[in-house]
C-alpha positions as CSV (number, residue, x, y, z in Angstrom):
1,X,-8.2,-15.2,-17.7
2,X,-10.0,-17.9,-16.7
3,X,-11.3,-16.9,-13.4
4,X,-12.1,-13.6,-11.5
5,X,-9.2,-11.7,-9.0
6,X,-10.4,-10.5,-5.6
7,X,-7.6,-7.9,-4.3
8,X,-7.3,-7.1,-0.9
9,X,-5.2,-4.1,-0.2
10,X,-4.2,-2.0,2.6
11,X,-1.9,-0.3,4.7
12,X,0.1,-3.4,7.2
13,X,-2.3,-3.9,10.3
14,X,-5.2,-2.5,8.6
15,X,-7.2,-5.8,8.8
16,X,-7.1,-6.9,5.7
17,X,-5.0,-10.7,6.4
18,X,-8.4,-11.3,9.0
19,X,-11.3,-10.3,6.5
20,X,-9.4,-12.6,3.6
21,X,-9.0,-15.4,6.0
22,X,-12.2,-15.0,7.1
23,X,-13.4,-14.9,3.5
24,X,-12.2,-18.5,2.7
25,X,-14.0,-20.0,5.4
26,X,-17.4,-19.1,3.6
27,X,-16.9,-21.5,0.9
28,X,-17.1,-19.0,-2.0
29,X,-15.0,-20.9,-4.4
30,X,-11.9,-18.4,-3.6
31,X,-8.6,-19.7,-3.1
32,X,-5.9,-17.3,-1.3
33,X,-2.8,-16.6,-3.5
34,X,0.5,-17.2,-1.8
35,X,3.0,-14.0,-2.4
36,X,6.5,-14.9,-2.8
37,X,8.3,-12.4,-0.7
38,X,12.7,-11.9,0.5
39,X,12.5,-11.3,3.7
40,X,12.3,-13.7,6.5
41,X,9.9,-15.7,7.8
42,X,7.8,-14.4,11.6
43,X,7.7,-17.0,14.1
44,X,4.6,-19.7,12.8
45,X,5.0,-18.7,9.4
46,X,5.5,-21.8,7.0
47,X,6.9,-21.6,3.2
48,X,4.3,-22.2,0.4
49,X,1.3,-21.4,3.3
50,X,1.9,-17.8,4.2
51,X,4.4,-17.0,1.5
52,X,7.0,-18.6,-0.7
53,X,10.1,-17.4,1.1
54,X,13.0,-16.7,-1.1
55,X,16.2,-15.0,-0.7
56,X,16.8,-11.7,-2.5
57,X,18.8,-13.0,-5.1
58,X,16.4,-16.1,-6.2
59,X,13.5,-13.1,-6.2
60,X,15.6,-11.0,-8.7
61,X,16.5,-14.4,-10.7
62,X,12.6,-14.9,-11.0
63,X,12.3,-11.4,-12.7
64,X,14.3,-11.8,-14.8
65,X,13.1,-14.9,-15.8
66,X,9.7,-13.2,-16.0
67,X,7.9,-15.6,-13.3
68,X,5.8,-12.8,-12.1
69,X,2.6,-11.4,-12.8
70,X,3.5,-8.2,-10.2
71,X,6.5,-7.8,-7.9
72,X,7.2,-4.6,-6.3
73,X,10.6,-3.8,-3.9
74,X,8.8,-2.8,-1.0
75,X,11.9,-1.8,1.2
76,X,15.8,-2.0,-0.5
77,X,15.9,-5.4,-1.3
78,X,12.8,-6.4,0.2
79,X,10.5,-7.8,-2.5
80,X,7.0,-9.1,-2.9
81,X,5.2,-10.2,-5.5
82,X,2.5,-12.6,-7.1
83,X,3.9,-15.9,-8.8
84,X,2.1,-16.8,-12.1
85,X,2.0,-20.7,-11.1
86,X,0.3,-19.6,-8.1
87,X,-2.5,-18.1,-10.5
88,X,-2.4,-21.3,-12.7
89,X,-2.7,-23.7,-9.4
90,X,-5.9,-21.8,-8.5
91,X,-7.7,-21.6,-11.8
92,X,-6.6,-25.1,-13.3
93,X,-8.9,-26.0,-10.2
94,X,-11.6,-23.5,-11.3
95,X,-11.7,-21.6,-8.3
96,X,-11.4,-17.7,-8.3
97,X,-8.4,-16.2,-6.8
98,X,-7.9,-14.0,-3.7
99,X,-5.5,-11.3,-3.1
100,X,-3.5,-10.2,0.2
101,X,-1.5,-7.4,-0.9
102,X,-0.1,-4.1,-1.1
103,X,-1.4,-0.9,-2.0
104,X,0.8,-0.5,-4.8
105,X,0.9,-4.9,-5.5
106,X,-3.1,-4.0,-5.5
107,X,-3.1,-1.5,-8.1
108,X,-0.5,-3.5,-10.4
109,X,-3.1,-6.7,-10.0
110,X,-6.0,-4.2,-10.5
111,X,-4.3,-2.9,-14.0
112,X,-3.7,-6.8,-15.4
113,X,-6.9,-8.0,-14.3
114,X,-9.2,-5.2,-15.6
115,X,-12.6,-6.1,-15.2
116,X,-12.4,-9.6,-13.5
117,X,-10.9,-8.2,-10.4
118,X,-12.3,-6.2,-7.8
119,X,-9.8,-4.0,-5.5
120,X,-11.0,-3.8,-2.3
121,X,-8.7,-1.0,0.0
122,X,-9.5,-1.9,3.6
123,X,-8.3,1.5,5.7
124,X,-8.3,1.7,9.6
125,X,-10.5,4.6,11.2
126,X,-7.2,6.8,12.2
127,X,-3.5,6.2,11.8
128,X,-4.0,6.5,16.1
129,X,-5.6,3.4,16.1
130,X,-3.5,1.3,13.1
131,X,-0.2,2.6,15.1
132,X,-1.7,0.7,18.3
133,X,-2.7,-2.0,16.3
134,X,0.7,-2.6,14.5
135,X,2.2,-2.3,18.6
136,X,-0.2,-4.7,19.9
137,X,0.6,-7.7,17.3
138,X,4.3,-7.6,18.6
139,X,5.7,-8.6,15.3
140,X,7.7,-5.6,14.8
141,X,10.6,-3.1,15.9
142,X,10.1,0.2,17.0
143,X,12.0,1.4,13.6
144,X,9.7,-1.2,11.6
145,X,6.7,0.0,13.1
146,X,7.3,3.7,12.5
147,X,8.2,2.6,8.8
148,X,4.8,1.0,8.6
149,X,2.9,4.4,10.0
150,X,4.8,6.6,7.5
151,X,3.9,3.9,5.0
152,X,0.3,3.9,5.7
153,X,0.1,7.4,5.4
154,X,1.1,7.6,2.2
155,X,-0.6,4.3,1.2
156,X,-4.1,5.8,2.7
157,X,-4.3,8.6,-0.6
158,X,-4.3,5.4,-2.8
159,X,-7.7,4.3,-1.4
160,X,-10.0,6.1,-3.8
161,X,-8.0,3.8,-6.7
162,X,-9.9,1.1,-5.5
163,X,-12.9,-0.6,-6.9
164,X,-14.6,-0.4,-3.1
165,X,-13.1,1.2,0.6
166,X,-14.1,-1.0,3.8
167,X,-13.5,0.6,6.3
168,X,-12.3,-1.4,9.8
169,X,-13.3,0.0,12.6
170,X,-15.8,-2.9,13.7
171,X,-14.0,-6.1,12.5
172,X,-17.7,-7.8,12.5
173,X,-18.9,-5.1,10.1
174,X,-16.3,-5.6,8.2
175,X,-16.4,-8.9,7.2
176,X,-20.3,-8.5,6.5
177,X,-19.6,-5.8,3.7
178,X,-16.7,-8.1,2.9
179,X,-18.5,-11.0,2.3
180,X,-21.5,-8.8,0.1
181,X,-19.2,-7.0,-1.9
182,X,-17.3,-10.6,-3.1
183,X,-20.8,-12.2,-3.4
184,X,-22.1,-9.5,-5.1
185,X,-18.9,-9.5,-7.6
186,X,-18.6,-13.7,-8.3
187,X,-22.6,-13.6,-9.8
């Protein structure tokens, strides 16, 4: 290991994409770590930037060819998972990497990382207010966003796992103790 693992976990529209973006704007040597993932791009999403898009077959080829550190099937035939080169692109520039995951991706990172990582679980105030979160992005179906609630509930008992817990009910506050807990960690 030759840098340290910041892992961002959560249930999806928990806020955890907006405190790691905000994160690498404060010039904290961090550099985000593209998942590879087999489902299909949103509208403005871009290969290699948001995620390395591959089809379910070349995901299945890459574990068995043992290209990743993590991978988890989220959904039947919908993986995710974290690329060794990705980790070798980051450190071989000797910054520290940074973690947009899962729950469970979290925990898998959290257990090969040991002490160089932090987990960080960011969890919304209520599943009320992550359902109308999840409705107001638009991204989703009405079937995808119900998966996502029975997900996060589930997901939500993981959080005590975790290193720290943010909680997001004032995105401001949030990035503060974001941004203190990650300092705090890199000294």
């Amino acid at each position: 290991m030759r840098g340290k693992a910041i892992i961002f976990s959560a249930p999806s529209g928990s806020g955890k994409t907006t405190i790691v973006k905000h994160l690498l704007q404060q010039n904290l040597t961090l550099e985000f770590s593209v998942s590879a993932c087999s489902r299909q791009p949103r509208e403005n999403e871009v290969d290699g930037r948001d995620y390395f898009f591959l089809s379910p077959d070349e995901f299945k080829s890459g574990i068995q060819n043992n290209k990743f550190i993590e991978w988890e099937e989220v959904y039947e035939n919908h993986f995710y998972g974290t690329l060794k080169t990705e980790l070798e692109r980051i450190w071989n520039k000797g910054n520290h990497v940074v973690f947009d995951v899962d729950v469970v991706g979290g925990l898998n990172l959290k257990k090969v990382f040991g002490k160089n990582a932090l987990g960080i679980f960011v969890q919304p105030p209520s599943l009320e207010i992550l359902e109308k979160r999840l409705r107001n992005r638009s991204t989703d179906t009405e079937d995808k966003i119900l998966d996502r609630i029975a997900k996060a509930s589930s997901e939500m008992e993981y959080a005590g796992k975790f290193d720290k817990i943010i909680i997001n009910e004032k995105l401001e506050e949030a990035l503060e103790e974001a941004e203190r807990l990650v300092n705090d960690f890199l000294r």
